[in-house]
N, C-alpha and C positions, 0 to 999 in steps of 0.2 A: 281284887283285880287292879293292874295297873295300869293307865288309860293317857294317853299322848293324844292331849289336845294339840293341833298345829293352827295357826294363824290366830293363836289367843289374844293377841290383843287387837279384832277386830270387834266388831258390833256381836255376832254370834259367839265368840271364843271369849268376852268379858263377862255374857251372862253365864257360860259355861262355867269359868271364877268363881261366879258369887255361889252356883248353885253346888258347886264341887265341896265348899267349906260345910254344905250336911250331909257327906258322904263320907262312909266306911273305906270306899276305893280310892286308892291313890294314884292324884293326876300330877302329869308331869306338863307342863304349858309352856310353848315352843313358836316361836314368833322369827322374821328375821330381822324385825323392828324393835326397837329396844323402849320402853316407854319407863318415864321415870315412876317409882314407883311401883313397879310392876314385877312384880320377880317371873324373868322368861330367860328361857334357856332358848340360845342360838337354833336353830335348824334351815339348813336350806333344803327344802322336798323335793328340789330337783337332781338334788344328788344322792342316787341311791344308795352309794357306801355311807355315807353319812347318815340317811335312816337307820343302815341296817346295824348301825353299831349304835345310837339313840336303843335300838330297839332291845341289843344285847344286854346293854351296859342298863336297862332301868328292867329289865325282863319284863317287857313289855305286852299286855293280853289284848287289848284294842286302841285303836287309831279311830278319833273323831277329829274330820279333814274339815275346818271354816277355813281355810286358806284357798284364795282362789284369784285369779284376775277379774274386776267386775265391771271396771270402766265401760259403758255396753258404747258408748262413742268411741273411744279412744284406743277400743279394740278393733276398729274397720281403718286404722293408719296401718295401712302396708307394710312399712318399717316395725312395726311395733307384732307385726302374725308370729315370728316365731317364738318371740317369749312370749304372749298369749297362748299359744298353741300349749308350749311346755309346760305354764301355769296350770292350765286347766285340764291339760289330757294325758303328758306324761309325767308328772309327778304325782296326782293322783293310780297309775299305772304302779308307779314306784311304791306308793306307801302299801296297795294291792299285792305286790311281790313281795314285800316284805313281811305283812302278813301272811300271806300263803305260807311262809319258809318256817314258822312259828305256829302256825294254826290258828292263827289269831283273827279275830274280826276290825275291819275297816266300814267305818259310816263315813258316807260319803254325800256331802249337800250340792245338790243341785239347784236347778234352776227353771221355771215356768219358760225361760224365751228356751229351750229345747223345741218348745211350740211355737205356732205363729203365723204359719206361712199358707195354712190350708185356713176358707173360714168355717169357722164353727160357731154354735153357739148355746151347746152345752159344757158342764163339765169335765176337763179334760181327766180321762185315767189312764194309771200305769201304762197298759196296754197299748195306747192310742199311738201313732207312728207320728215321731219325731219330726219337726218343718222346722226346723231354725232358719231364723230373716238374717241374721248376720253372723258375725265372726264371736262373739261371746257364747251365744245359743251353741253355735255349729261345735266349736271346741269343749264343749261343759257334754256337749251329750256323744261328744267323740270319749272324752272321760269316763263319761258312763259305762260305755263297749269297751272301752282296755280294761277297766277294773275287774267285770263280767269275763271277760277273756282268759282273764289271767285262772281262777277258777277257783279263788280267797273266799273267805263265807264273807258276806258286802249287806250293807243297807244304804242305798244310795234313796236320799230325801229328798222329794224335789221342794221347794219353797218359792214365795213370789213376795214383792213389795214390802222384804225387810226395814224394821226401823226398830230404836229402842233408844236408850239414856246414851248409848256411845257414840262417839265418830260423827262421819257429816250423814245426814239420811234425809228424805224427803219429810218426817213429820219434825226435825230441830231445825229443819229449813223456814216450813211455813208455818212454822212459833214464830220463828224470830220478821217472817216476812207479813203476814197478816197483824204483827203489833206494828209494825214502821211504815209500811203501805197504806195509804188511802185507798188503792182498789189492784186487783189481780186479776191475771184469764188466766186460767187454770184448765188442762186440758177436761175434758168431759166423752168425748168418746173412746176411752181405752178404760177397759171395764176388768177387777181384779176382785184379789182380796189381799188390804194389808195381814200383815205378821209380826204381829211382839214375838223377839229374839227372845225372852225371857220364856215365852209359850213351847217355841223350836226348841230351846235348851230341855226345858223340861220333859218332852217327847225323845229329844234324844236318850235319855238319863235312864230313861223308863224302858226305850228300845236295846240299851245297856243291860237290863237288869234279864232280860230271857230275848234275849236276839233269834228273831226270823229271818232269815236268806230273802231276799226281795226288791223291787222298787217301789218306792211307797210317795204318798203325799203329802205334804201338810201343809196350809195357812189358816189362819184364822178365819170363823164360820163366816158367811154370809158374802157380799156382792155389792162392792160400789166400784164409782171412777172414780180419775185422780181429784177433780172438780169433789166428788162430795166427801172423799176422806181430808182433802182443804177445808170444805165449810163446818166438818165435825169438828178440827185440830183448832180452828177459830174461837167454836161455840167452848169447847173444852176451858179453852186460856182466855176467855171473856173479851176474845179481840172481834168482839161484834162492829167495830166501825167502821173494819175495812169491809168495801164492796167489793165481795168475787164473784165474777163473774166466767159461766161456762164458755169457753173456744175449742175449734176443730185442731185436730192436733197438726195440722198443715201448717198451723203458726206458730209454730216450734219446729222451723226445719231439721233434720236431723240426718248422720250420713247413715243412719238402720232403720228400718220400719219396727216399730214399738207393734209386739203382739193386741190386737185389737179387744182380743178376750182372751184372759190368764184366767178365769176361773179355775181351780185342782180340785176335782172328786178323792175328797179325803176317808170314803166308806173304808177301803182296804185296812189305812194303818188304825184307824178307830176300832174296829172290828179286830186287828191280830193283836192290838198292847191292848184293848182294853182301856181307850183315853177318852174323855172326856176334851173337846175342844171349844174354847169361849169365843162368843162372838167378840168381830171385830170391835166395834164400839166401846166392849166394856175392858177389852186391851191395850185400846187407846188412849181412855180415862187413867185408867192405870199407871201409863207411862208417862204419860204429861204430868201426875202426879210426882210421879218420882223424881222426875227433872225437874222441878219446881220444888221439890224438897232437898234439893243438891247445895 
């Protein structure tokens, strides 16, 4: 099979990389960033001649889409909606048509702020109707409906509170913030589940190998807030001296309302690949390893 990673040299498209070098299938890896070291072939996904001939010229059998606009602030700048909009809702649409035209499969990563706007306080599934709080949400699950629209065979993934060894993320934040700080507030009332990228990768690899038609979920198992994946990321890197301390998220103005509870009911994709998913903790262990082994 031959497989077109796009946005490879983010957080999600590097573990893709690593994990590609124990596969049979050959991936082509497609960025519009150019990173030293990195061998990535140009693509812009907003243009869809430009996919459709990527797609000729490597005879292309699936499209695994980590390319997205993520900035969730910097997506409510007015100036800034219609290339958000494009990022997230028609060029996803495009990599969808272009598979359609081929017969090919497109996975497609989503996102937890799809929710947010109703409360709840169970786990959210597939199913569950869509409240996006802002312009990130609102476009990632307008994404979602053009892909579905188009009428491509799609695995669109939702995920929440990605980090890993790459890029800037919230757990190589509060490495480096919990070793130089005497004390933090860390918010404490927005309740998730972190995600090793390496975990995502894997799921995707595997949803690769016998693909189901679906919307599916994945982060890693269990339930904390952002306050106590800080005091784990601390106790991990032995940075026990700083004092963190829990705050309401009021003390971090912000121009979106942050989803209060991103829990994802992961029974579905568990249940159709067949995967086994690790708790968050021992994902976390993990990575901080590995960053510390760099």
């Amino acid at each position: 099979m031959n497989i077109l990673v796009t946005g490879a040299n983010g957080q999600l498209g590097n573990e893709m990389r690593i994990i590609s070098k124990e596969s049979a299938d050959t991936y082509i890896f497609t960025d519009v960033n150019q990173v030293e070291g990195l061998e990535t072939t140009y693509l812009d996904i907003t243009d869809l001649e430009a996919i459709r001939s990527m797609v000729k010229e490597h005879n292309v059998n699936a499209i695994v889409n980590c390319a997205a606009w993520t900035n969730v602030d910097g997506a409510e700048d007015p100036e800034k909606y219609t290339l958000v909009e494009k990022l997230n809702a028609t060029a996803p649409e495009n990599l969808a048509k272009a598979m359609k035209e081929v017969d090919g499969l497109l996975i497609q990563i989503s996102t937890d702020y799809v929710f947010g706007k109703e409360p709840y306080n169970t786990p959210c599934k597939e199913d569950q109707k869509g409240t996006p709080t802002g312009v990130y949400g609102a476009t990632k699950l307008l994404g979602e409906e053009k892909i579905i629209a188009t009428g491509c065979k799609y695995i669109i993934i939702r995920t929440a509170w990605l980090y890993s060894e790459f890029g800037k993320n919230f757990c190589k934040t509060m490495m480096n913030l919990t070793a130089t700080k005497p004390q933090l507030k860390v918010v404490f009332d927005q309740c998730g589940t972190p995600t090793y990228a390496w975990d995502l990768a894997t799921a995707i690899v595997t949803a690769l190998k016998n693909p189901v038609v679906g919307v599916y979920h994945y982060s890693n198992e269990g339930v904390c807030s952002w306050y106590d994946f800080t005091k784990m990321i601390a106790e991990y890197c032995g940075n026990t001296e700083c004092d963190i301390q829990p705050c309401h998220s009021n003390e971090f103005p912000s121009p979106v309302t942050r989803p209060s509870y991103s829990v994802l009911d992961k029974t579905k994709i568990k249940d159709t690949f067949n995967i086994t998913i690790p708790y968050w903790t021992e994902s976390l262990k993990k990575c901080i390893e590995n960053i510390k082994d760099k």
